[in-house]
C-alpha positions in Angstrom: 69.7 -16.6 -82.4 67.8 -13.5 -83.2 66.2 -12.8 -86.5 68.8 -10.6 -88.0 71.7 -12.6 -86.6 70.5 -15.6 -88.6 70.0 -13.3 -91.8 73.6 -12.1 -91.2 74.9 -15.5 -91.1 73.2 -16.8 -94.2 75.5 -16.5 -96.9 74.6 -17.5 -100.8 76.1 -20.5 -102.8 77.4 -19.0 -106.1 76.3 -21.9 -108.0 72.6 -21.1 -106.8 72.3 -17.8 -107.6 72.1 -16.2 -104.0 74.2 -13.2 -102.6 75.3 -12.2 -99.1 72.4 -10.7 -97.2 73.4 -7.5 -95.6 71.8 -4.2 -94.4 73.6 -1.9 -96.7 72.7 -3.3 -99.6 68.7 -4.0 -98.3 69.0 0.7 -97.9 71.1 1.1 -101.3 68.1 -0.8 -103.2 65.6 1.5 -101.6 67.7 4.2 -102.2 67.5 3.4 -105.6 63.7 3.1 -106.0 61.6 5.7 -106.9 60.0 7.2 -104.0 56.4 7.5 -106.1 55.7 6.6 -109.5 55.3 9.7 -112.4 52.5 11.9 -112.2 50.7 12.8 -115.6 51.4 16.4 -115.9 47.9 18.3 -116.3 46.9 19.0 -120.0 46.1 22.7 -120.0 42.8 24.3 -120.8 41.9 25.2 -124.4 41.7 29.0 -124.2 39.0 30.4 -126.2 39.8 32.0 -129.7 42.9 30.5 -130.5 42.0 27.0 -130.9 38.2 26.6 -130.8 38.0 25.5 -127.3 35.8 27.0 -124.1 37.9 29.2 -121.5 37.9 28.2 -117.9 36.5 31.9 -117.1 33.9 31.0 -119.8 33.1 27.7 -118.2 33.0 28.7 -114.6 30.6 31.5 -115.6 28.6 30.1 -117.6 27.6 27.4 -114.7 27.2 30.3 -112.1 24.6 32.0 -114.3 23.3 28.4 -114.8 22.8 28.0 -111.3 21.6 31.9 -110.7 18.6 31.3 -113.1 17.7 28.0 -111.7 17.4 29.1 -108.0 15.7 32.6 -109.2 13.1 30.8 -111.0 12.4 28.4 -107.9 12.2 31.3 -105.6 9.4 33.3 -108.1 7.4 30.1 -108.3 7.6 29.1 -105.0 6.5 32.9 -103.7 3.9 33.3 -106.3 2.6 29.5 -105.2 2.6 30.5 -101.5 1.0 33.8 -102.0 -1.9 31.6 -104.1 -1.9 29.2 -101.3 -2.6 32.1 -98.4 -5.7 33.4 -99.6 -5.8 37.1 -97.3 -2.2 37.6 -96.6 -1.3 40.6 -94.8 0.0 43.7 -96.9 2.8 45.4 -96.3 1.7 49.1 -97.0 -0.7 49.9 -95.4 -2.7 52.9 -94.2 -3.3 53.8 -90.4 -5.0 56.5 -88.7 -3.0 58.0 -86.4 -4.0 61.2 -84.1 -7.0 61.7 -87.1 -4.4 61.6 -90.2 -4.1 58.8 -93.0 -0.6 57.4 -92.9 0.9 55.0 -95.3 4.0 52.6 -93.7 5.3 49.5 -94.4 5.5 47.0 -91.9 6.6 43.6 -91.3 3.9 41.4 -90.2 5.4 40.3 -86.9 5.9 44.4 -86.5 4.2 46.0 -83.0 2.4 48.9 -83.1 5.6 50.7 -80.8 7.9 50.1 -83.5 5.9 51.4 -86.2 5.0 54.8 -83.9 8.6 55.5 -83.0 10.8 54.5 -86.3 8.1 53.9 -88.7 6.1 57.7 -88.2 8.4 59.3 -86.2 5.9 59.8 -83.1 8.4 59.0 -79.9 6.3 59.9 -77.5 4.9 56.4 -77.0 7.8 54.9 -75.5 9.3 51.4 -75.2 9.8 50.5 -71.4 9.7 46.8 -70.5 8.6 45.5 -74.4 6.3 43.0 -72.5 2.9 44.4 -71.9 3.3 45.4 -68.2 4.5 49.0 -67.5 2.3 50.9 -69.2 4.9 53.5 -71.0 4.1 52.6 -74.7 0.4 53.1 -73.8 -1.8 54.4 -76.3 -6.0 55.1 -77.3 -7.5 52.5 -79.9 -10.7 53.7 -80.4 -10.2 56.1 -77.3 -9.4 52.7 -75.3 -6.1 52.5 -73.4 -3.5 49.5 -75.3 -0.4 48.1 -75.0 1.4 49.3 -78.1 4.3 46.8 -77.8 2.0 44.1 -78.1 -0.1 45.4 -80.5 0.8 43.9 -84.3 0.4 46.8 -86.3 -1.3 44.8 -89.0 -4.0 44.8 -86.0 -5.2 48.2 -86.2 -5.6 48.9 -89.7 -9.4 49.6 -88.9 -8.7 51.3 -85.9 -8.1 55.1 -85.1 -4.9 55.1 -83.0 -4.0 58.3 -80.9 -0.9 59.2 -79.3 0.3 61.7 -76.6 0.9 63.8 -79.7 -2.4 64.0 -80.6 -4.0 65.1 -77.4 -3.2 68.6 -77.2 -5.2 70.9 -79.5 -3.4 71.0 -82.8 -4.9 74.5 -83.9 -4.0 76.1 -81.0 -1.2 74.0 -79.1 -3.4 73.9 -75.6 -2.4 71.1 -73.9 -5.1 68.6 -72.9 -7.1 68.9 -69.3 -5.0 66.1 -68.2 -1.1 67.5 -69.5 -2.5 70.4 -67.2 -3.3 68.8 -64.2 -0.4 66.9 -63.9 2.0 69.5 -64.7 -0.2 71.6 -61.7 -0.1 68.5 -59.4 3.5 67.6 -60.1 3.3 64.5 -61.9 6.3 63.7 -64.2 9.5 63.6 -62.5 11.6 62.0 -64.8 8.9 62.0 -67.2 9.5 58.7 -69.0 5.9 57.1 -68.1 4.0 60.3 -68.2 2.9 59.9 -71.8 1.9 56.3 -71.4 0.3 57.7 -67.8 -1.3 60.4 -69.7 -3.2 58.4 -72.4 -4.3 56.3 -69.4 -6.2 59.1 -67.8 -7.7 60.5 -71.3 -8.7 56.8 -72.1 -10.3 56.5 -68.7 -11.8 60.4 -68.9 -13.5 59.6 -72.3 -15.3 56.3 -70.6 -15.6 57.5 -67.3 -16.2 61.6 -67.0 -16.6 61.6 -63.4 -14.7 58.3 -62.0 -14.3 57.8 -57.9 -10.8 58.0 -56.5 -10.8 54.2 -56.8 -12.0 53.6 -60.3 -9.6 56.3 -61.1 -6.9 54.4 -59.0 -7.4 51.2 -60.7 -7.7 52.6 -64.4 -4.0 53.8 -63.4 -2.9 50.9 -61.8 -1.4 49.3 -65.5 1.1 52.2 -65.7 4.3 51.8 -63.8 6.2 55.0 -62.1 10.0 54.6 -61.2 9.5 57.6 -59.9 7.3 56.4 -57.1 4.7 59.8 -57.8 1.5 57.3 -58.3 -0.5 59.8 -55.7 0.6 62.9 -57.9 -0.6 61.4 -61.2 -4.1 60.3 -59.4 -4.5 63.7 -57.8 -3.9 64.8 -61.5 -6.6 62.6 -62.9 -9.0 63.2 -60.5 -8.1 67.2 -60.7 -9.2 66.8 -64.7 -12.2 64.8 -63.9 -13.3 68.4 -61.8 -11.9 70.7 -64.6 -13.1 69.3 -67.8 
């Protein structure tokens, strides 16, 4: 006999106490039942000025401003700790010399020397090619020597005198350089996106070297990449300079 047959089959004795077991009446007393007990309904919020109490608005803003303080105040004496802690830390203005002029910029201090030239001063002749140190393109003079300027930190040259392909030509008169000349006259630039990184290459290697061999002047080229595929124009160029200067 299964489980609810036997509970069908049980039947009370009225002199005990017991009632017939049945199914109906086991669903009418859950029907009856409260599904969940009361819920204590929420006491309100005093509202300030008609009883005394603080608003919620209040409340909630006076803990944001709380909080606003509090993370301020760690911020100002954690930055004024750090900046006692890093005795020499870099500046952020500062003052380059660029093509003989004092320039003040702010930089960041993981900021190349590229970035600062193009967006910082507005000179976009130095141009960004491969951002890695290895075509040559963003080429400029430091001290009249040929450098990378995309991985040059600005902060880096602060001492330095930093010239650019706009500071080669004569800036009373506007005559462009020995160099612009020959490689115009020897058909250099074709697209013309390396030729100021090529031409701060040859002046950098003129100032060092007035008189170089087609191989010295070969190699002081060889860190400036051409798409164009006109290397032999820009060395005839350079070594055309070398004769004219």
């Amino acid at each position: 006999m299964s489980q609810d047959e036997h509970l069908r089959s049980e039947h009370s004795r009225s002199g005990d106490g017991f009632t017939e077991w049945s199914w109906e009446t086991e669903f009418a007393s859950l029907a009856d039942a409260p599904l969940r007990p009361p819920v204590r309904p929420i006491e309100p919020i005093a509202v300030s000025g008609r009883d005394g109490g603080v608003s919620r608005r209040a409340f909630i803003k006076s803990v944001i401003a709380s909080a606003a303080i509090a993370s301020s105040a760690g911020y100002v004496l954690r930055s004024q700790s750090a900046r006692a802690a890093t005795p020499g830390a870099a500046e952020r203005l500062v003052t380059l010399t660029v093509n003989g002029q004092q320039r003040r910029v702010d930089v960041l201090p993981q900021e190349t020397l590229a970035t600062t030239l193009r967006y910082k001063l507005g000179l976009t002749g130095t141009k960004f090619g491969c951002d890695r140190a290895e075509c040559g393109a963003c080429t400029v003079l430091l001290d009249d020597v040929p450098h990378y300027a995309c991985s040059t930190l600005t902060l880096m040259v602060r001492s330095r005198s930093v010239a650019t392909v706009e500071g080669v030509a004569n800036a009373d008169t506007g005559e462009l350089h020995p160099v612009q000349k020959a490689f115009i006259d020897e058909l250099g630039p074709q697209c013309g996106f390396c030729t100021p990184g090529q031409v701060m290459a040859a002046v950098g290697l003129l100032k060092a070297n007035p008189n170089p061999t087609v191989d010295e002047a070969r190699l002081a080229m060889s860190g400036n990449m051409c798409r164009c595929g006109a290397y032999e124009h820009y060395l005839k160029g350079v070594m055309r300079a070398a004769k004219e200067a």
